[in-house]
N, C-alpha and C positions, 0 to 999 in steps of 0.2 A: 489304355490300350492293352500295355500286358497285362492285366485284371480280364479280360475280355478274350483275350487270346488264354489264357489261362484254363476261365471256364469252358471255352471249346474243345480246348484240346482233351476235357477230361468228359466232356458229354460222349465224346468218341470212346474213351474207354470200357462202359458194358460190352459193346459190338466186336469188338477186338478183343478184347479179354475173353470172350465164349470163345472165340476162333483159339488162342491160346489151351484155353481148356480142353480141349478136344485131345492134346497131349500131354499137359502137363495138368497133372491135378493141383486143386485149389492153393494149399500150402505151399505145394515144392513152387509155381508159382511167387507166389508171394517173396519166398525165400532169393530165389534168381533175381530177381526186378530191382528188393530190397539191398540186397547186397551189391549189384552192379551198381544202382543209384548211391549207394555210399559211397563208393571206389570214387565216382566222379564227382560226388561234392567234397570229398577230401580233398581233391588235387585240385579244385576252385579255392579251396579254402588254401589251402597250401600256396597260391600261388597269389594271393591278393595280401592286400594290404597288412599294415601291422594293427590297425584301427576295426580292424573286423573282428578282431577276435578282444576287442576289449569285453572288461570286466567278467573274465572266464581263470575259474578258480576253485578250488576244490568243493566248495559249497553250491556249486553250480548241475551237480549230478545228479540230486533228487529234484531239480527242474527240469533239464533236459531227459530224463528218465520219463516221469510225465507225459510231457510232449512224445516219447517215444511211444511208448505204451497206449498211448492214446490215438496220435493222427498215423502212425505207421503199424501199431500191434493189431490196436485194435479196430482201426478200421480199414487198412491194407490189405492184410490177409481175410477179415471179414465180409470185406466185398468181395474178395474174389469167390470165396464158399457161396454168399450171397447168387451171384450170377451162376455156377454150378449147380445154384438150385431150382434157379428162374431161368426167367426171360430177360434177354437183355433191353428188351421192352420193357419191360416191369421197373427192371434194376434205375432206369434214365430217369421214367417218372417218377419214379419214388425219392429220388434225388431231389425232385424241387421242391420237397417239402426243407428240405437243409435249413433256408433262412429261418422261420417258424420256429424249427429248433434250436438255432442258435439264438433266435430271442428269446426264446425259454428259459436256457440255458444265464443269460445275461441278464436276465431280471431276477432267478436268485443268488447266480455269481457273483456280476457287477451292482447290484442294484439297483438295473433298470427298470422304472415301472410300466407298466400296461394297461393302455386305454380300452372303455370297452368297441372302442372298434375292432384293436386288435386281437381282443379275446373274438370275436367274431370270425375274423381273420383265421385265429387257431382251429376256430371248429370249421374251417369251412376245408381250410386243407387237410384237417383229419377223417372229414367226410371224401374229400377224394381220394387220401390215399386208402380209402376202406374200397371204393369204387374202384381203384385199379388192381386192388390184391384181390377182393372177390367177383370182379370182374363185374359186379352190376348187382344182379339179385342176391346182395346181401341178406334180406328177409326171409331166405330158403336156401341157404346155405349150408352143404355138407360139408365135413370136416378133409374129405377125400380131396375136394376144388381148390384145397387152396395149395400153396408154395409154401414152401418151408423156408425158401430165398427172401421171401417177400419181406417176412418178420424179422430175420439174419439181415438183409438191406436196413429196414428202420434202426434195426442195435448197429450196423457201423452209421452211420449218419449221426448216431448221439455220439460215441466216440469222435469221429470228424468236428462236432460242436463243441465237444469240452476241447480236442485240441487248438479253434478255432479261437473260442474265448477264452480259454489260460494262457495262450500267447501275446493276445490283447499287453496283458501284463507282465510276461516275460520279456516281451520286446522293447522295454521301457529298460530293459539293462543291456540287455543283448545285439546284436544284430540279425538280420532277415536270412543272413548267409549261415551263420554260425548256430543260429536257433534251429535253422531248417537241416544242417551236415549233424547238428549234438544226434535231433531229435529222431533221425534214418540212423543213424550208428545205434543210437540206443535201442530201436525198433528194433533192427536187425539182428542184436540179440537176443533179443527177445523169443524174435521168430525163427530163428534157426533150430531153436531145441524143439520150439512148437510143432514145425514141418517134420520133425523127427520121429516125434512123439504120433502123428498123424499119418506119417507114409503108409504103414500097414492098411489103412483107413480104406486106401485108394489106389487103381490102379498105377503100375510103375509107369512115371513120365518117359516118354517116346525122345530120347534126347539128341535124336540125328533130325528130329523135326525142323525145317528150317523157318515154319511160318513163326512157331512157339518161339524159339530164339529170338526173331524180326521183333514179336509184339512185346518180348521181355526188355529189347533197348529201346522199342521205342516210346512203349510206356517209364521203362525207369530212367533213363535220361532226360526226355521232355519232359516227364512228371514232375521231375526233379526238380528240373528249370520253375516249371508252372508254381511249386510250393514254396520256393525263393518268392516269386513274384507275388504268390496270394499273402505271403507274410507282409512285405513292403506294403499291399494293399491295405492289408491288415493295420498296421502301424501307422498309414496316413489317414485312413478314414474310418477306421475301425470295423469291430467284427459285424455288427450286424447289416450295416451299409455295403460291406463288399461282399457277405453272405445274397443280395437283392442280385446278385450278379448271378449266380447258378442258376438263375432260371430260363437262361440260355441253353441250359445243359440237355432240356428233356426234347426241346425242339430238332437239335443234332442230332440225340439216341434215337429219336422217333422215325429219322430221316434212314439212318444206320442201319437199324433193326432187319429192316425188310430190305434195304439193300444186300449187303452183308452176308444176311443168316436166313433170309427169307422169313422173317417171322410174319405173323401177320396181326397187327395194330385194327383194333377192334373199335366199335364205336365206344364201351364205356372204357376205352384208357385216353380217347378224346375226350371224353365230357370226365372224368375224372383228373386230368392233366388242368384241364380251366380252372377245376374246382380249387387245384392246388397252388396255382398261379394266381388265384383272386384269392386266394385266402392268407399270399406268399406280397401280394398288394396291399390287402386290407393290414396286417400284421406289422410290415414294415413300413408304411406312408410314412410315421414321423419321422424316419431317418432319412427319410429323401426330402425332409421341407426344413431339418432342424440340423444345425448344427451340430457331430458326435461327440467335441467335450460337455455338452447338457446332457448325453446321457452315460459314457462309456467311461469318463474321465473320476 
């Protein structure tokens, strides 16, 4: 259930994050969210047990750094540039490609291997996500049509995979609470200098904005919660099995989009969203028929 409430709450986030954007550019973004979500998993952590924070010790920093750089650096603040570039349409579908990647990812990580089904799998969602970035007639295609979002989207999504599947094995020392408070601290370092380094970039954030504020706690408090919960999911069934879970995500941005933002949802980000979801089926079947210490362990 929280795996599921997890993935909803974050299919909601392209559509609300544009609304965001609108004030607060990409980075400084990123930076607020990052930094408020730290604040609040510190003082979870602060306030739980002595058992949570087992095996945490100075050798523990270029793992948690990791983790930082990877599911907060680099794909935090790269989704948000991502949706500053697109469509929050675009940004949801393109999200359900995640599982495909993080089996990629884990076959030459963890050494899982791959059937040809789901090399089948891989090409089918990488034909959709061709059909929802060039939006159909990929065969005449100018360089003017496309997002710059679109391909900023697929590079955080690998990011989000390696953070996915190196926790696999982080959390074999760790816990869910303390791997997910290292890995926002760590992040948030990161991103702090980056936003800095970027403000010139873009216009100054509108900081009396009240919507921008709203979408900053409640993307980085619930988010928060939701990466606690993806880790736990993580830890009990493994990354490629609760990765089958996001493909909830595109059906909620879909629903979003054009509430929200008024975008308008086209037929090929339908038949490219199938494309990705059957290729997101073919890819991952054996995690849903087999056991994940046969392949993750």
């Amino acid at each position: 259930m929280t795996l599921l409430l997890s993935v909803a709450l974050w299919g909601s986030f392209p559509a609300t994050a544009k609304l965001a954007l609108v004030d607060f550019p990409p980075f400084f973004l990123a930076a607020v969210r990052s930094t408020a979500a730290s604040c609040f998993l510190l003082l979870l952590l602060a306030r739980s047990s002595s058992d949570t924070i087992r095996g945490l010790g100075p050798n523990a920093a270029g793992t948690f750094l990791v983790l930082g750089a990877a599911g907060i650096w680099g794909s935090m603040q790269f989704t948000y540039l991502a949706i500053y570039n697109t469509t929050a349409g675009n940004a949801v579908i393109l999200q359900a490609a995640t599982p495909v990647i993080v089996v990629l990812i884990a076959r030459f990580y963890l050494g899982e291997r791959l059937r040809r089904v789901q090399w089948l799998g891989v090409v089918a969602s990488v034909l959709g996500v061709l059909l929802v970035i060039t939006r159909g007639p990929f065969a005449v295609l100018e360089p003017a049509n496309l997002h710059s979002g679109d391909f900023i989207t697929l590079a955080s999504l690998g990011s989000w995979a390696v953070y996915t599947v190196y926790g696999k094995r982080v959390l074999a020392s760790y816990s869910p609470l303390l791997a997910t408070t290292a890995a926002y601290g760590m992040g948030t370092l990161l991103i702090l200098p980056t936003a800095a380094l970027a403000a010139p970039l873009f216009p100054a954030p509108r900081l009396a904005s009240p919507t921008a504020w709203s979408i900053v706690f409640y993307q980085g408090i619930l988010g928060a919660v939701a990466h606690i919960w993806w880790y736990e999911a993580v830890l009990v069934v493994g990354p490629s099995q609760a990765a089958i879970f996001t493909n909830l995500q595109p059906i909620i941005g879909i629903v979003l989009a054009p509430l929200l933002l008024g975008e308008r949802i086209g037929v090929w980000h339908v038949v490219g969203t199938l494309f990705v979801l059957a290729g997101v089926g073919l890819t991952t079947r054996v995690y849903a028929t087999k056991p994940e210490q046969d392949h993750a362990s």
